[in-house]
N, C-alpha and C positions, 0 to 999 in steps of 0.2 A: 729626236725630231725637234724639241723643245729648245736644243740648241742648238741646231743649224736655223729655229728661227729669229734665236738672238740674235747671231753673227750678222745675219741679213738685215735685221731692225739696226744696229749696232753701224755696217758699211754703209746705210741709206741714209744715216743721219749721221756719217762723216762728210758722203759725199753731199748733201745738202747745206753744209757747213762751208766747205772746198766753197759752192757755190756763190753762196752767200757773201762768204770775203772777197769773190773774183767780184761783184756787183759793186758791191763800196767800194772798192779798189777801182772800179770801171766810171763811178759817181763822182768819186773825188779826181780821179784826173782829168774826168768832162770838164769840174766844175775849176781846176788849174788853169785848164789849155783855154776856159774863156775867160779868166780874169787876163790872161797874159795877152790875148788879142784886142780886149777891151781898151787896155793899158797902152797898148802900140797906137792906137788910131790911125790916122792918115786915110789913103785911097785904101779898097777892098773890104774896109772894115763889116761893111755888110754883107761880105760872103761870108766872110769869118763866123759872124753874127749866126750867120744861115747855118754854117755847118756844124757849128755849135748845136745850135736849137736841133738838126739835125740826127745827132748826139746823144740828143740829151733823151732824145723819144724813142731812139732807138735802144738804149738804156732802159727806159721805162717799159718797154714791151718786151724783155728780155727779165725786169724784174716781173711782170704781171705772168708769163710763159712758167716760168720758177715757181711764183708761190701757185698757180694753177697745178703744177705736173709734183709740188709739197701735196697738195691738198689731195691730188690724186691716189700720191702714195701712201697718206695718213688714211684716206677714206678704203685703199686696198688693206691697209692693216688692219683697220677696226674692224671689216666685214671680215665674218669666220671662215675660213679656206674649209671647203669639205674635205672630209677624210676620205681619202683615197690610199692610202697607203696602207700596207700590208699589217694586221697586227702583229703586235710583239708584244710580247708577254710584261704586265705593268711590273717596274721595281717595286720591292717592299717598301710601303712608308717606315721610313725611319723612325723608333721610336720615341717617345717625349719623355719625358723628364719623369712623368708618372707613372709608366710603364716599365722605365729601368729601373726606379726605386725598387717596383714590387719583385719583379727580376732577382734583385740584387736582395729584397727579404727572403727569397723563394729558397732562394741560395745562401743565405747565412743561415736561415730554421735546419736547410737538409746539413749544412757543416755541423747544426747542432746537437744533430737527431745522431749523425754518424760518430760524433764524438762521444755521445751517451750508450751509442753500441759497443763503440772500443772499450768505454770505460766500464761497460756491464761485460762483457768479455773479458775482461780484466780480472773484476773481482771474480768471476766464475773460476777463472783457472787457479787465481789465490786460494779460494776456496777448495779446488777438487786437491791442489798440492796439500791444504792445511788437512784436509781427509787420509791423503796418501799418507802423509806422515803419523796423524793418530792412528792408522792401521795398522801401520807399521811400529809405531809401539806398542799399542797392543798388544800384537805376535810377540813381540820382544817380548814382553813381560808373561804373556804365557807361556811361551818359552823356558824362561828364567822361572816360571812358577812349576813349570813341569820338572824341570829339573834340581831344584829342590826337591819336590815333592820327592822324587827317584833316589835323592840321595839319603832323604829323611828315611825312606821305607828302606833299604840300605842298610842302613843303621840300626834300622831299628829291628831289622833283622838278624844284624851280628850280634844285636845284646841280647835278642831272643834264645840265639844259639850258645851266647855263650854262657848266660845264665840258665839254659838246660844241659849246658857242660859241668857247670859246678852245682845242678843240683843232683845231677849224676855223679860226679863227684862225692858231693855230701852224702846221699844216700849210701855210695857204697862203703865209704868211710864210716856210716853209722852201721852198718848192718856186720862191716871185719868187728865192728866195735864192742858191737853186740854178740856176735859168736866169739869174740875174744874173752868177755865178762861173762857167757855163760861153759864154757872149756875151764876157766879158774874156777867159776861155781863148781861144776865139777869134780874137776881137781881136788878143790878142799874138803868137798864132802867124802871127794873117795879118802883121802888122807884122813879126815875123822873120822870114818867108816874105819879104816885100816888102825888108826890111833883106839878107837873104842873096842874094837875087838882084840887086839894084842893088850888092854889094858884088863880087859873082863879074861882073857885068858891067862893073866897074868897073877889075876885074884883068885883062880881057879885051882891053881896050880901050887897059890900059896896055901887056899886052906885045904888042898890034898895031905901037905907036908905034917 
């Protein structure tokens, strides 16, 4: 609406313009056509004169019509046309200058708040990999503890066994040892048993003779 009422202000003050140049242009050729009849003289000059003056008034009341039917259309401008026309829904005011700074802060804080969240999800997932991995060593090394451990008892089982292999061994080795040194005990006693009595039978025998 606002701009179909420029266009209209805008064509009323061409054509008032239009107007305006056709008067001067109607002024200055009055005031030609009576210098040139001035200029001629002779018989008639007073009609000339006449329709001159004639001219000249009828100019002037074609200027006083103009600026009357100007004055008209300035005083239809400036009084306010009722609304009569249908509403339409007002555009948004454009924002000013202090309104899209705040905008454009509203919107740098949230870029910097989402960048604090990326960055804090960041470090969480650094974090839960730097956990995965010490878990995972962890295991490992229990692992590896366990299995020492297994090979240690292992071991220390075969030496169990094998040191109650040679104390079986030893023992039995001492015990032939010992039946072997008490069989010679024997032996030699039976041989002196048998030497002492062939020796007393022998002195028996002598002092028989």
């Amino acid at each position: 609406m606002q701009n179909n009422r420029r266009k209209k202000r805008a064509n009323e003050f061409v054509i008032s313009i239009a107007m305006h140049l056709a008067l001067f242009a109607l002024l200055i050729w009055s005031s030609l056509y009576q210098t040139v009849e001035i200029m001629g003289g002779g018989e008639g000059e007073g009609d000339a004169m006449g329709a001159v003056m004639v001219d000249t008034g009828s100019a002037a009341q074609e200027w006083g019509r103009i600026q009357q039917q100007k004055k008209g259309q300035t005083d239809k401008q400036k009084k306010p046309e009722p609304v009569v026309e249908e509403k339409k829904p007002e555009p948004e005011p454009e924002p000013n200058q202090q309104e899209i700074a705040k905008q454009e802060e509203i919107k740098r804080q949230q870029e910097i708040q989402r960048q604090k969240e990326l960055e804090k999800q960041k470090q969480q997932e650094i974090e839960k990999q730097k956990q995965q991995q010490e878990l995972a060593r962890q295991e490992a090394l229990e692992k590896q503890k366990q299995a020492e451990e297994a090979k240690a008892k292992q071991a220390a089982e075969a030496a169990k066994l094998k040191a109650d292999a040679e104390a079986k061994r030893l023992a039995a080795a001492a015990k032939q040892a010992e039946e072997e040194a008490k069989a010679k005990a024997q032996a030699e006693a039976q041989k002196a048993k048998e030497k002492a009595e062939a020796d007393a039978k022998a002195k028996a025998e002598a002092k028989a003779n």
